[in-house]
N, C-alpha and C positions, 0 to 999 in steps of 0.2 A: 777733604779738609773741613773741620769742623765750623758749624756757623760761626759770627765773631775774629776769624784768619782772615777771614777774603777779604780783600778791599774793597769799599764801597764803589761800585760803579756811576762815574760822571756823566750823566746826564745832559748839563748844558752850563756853561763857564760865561758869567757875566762881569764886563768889567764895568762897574762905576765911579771908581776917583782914581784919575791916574795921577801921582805925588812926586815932589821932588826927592823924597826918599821913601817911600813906600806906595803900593796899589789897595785898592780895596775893591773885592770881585765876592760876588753871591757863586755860588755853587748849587746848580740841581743834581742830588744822588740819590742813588737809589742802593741800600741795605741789600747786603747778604740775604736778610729777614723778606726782602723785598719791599720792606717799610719804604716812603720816596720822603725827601726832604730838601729845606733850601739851608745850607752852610755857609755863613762868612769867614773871609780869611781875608785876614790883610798878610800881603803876599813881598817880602823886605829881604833885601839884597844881603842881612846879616849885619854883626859887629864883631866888634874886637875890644878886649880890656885890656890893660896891665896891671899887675898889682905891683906897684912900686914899692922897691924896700932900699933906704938910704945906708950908707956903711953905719950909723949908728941904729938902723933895726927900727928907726920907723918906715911909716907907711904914708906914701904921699896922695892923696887924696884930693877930689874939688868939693865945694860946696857951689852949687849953680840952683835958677830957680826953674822948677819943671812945672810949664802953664797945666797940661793934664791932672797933676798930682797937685797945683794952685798949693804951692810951696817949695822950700829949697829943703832941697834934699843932699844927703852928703852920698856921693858915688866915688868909683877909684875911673882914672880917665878912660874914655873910652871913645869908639869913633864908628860912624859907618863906614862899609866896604863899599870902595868905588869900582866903579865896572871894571874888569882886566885888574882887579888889585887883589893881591896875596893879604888875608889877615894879618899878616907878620908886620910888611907892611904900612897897611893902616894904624895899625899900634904905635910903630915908631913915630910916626907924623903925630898923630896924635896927643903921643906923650908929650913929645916937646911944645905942640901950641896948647895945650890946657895947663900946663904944669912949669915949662920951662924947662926941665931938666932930660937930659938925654942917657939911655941907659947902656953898655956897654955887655952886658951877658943878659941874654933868654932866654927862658924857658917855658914850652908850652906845658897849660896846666888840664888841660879838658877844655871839651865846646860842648854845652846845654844849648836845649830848645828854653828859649826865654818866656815864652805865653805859648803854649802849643795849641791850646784851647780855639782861639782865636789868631793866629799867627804862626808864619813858618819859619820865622827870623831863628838863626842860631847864634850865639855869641860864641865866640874863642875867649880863651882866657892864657895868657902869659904872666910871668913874674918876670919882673924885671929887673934889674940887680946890677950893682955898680951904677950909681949913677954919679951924674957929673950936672954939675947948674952950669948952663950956656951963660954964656955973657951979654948974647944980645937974643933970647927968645922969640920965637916969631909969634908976630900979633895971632891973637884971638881972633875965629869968627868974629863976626860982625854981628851975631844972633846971640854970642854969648855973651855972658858976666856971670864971671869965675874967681872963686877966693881957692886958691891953694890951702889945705891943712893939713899940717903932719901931724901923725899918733903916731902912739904904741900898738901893737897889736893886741895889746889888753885893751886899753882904755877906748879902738874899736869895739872889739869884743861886746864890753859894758853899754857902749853906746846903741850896739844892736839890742842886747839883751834886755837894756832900757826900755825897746821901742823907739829910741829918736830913730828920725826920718832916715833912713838906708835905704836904699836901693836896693831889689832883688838881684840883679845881675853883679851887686859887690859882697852882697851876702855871701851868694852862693860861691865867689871867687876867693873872698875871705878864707872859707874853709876847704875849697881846693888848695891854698895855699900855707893852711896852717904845718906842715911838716915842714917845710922851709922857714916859717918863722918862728919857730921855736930853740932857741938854743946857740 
């Protein structure tokens, strides 16, 4: 197998932040090349998106504020995966306490590594379709403060294309999902 195939062999696995939703561990490896080195990963149980589309052909969206990114950013809902929980799932729960509304057909759209660089998290991505506004939506986290907003999938579009603040994990969902919202 040519250099660059092999997996790099672990060395020695250090955990130092164990998280309510995610670990952070140092990694000792050692290179195909035999080069050694230390790797971080933060090491996270996964997510899950929906991209919601209303019978009139928007897209239901949050706007929340993300302390990392020290601003509000607009993403489509999403949630982490709980221990024993199917993505599927997590999506449904999710939708309805970020958003309110609950979706009646699904479809998976692909699951990307979200930061592979530094992270093993994958996210799933569904579209969500038919939806229905609940009458009595369950409360929000406690962590949260969340504005619902509905677009077009243009004036998304634009708003990426702009550079306003998006989310990579809706970006990339966006245009997983652009065959479905066109037309």
């Amino acid at each position: 197998m040519p250099i660059g195939f092999e997996p790099p062999q672990l060395l020695r696995q250090k955990l130092f932040y164990k998280g309510r939703k995610f670990n952070f561990e140092v990694n000792r490896l050692r290179l195909p090349n035999q080069a050694e080195g230390d790797w971080e990963c933060i090491r996270h149980p996964g997510g899950a998106l929906a991209v919601p589309v209303t019978a009139e052909g928007k897209l239901v969206l949050v706007r929340q504020y993300r302390f990392a990114a020290q601003g509000w950013l607009l993403e489509f809902p999403a949630g982490t995966i709980e221990p024993n929980e199917e993505p599927a799932a997590t999506i449904r729960r999710e939708i309805e306490e970020e958003t309110g509304y609950r979706a009646n057909r699904w479809q998976m759209l692909g699951q990307f590594h979200l930061a592979p660089g530094y992270s093993d998290e994958v996210i799933y991505a569904f579209l969500a379709q038919e939806l229905e506004l609940l009458e009595s939506p369950p409360a929000q986290d406690e962590d949260e403060d969340i504005e619902v907003v509905l677009m077009t999938p243009s004036e998304l579009e634009q708003a990426i294309l702009r550079g306003d603040p998006v989310d990579a994990k809706s970006i990339s969902s966006f245009f997983l999902a652009r065959p479905w919202l066109e037309g």
